[in-house]
N, C-alpha and C positions, 0 to 999 in steps of 0.2 A: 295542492301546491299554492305558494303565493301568490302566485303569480294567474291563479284565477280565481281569486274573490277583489271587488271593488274595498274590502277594509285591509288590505294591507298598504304599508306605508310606502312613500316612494322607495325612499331604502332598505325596505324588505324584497321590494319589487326589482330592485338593481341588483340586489344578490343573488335574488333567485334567477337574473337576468343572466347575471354571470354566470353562473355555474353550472345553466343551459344546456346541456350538449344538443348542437344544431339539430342532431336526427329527429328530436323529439317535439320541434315544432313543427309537427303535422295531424291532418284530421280534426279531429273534434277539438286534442289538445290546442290546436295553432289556434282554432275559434274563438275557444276560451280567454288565450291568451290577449289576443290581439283586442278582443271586444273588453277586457281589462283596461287595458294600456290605452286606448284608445277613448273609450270615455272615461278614463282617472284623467286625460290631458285633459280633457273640457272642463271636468271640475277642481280640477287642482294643479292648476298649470303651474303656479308657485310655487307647491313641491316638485316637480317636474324637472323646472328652470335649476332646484336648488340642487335635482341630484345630476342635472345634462354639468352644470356649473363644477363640483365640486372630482363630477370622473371625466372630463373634456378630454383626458387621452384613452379611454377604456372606449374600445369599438365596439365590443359585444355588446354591449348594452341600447347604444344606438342605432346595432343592426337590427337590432330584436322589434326596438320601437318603428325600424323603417319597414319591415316585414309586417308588423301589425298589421298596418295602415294597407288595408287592402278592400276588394268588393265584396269581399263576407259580412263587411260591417252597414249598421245603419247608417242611409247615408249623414243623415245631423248629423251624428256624432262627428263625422269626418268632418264637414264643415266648419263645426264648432271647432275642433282642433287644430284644423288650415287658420280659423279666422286669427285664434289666439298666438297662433304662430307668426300672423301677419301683423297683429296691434300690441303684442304683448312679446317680443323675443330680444331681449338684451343684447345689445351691439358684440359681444364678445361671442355668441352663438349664432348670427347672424349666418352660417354656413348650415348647421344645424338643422336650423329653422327653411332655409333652403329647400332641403332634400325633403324635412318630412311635406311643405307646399306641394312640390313636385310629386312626390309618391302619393298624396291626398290628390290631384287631381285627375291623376293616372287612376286611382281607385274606383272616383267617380265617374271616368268616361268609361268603364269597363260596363 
């Protein structure tokens, strides 16, 4: 799936986001995922920004990303992604960037 190696694109990532059926982010799958999604923010917050930017009314995709963000993951990575969310989130995502703060520090007090 794309959706678990670090070389696909953000917009590989968004479709295979979409096209998700929820039941299937569980177990080893969810890990996969989330440990994707969560360090592609840290290194490519840019593509990130361009694909939260371009589907701003598509949910699934931002539910996926707020599910990632949990205590399975390294905690840097999370950090890295909270920080970038805090110095790098374009005024127009500003809600966005919100939630994933919130569910990255929830991750970490877990």
């Amino acid at each position: 799936s794309a959706l678990m190696t670090m070389k696909s694109s953000w917009p590989a990532l968004y479709l295979a986001a979409a096209a998700l059926p929820n039941r299937c982010f569980d177990g080893y799958f969810a890990e996969g995922i989330s440990d994707t999604i969560v360090r592609k923010m840290g290194q490519d917050w840019a593509g990130f920004i361009a694909v939260l930017s371009a589907h701003r009314a598509e949910e699934r995709f931002m539910s996926l990303v707020l599910r990632s963000i949990n205590a399975t993951l390294d905690p840097k990575d999370i950090k890295l992604a909270a920080h970038r969310a805090t110095t790098e989130c374009p005024e127009t995502l500003k809600k966005q960037c919100f939630f994933i703060l919130e569910k990255a520090a929830a991750a970490l007090r877990e």
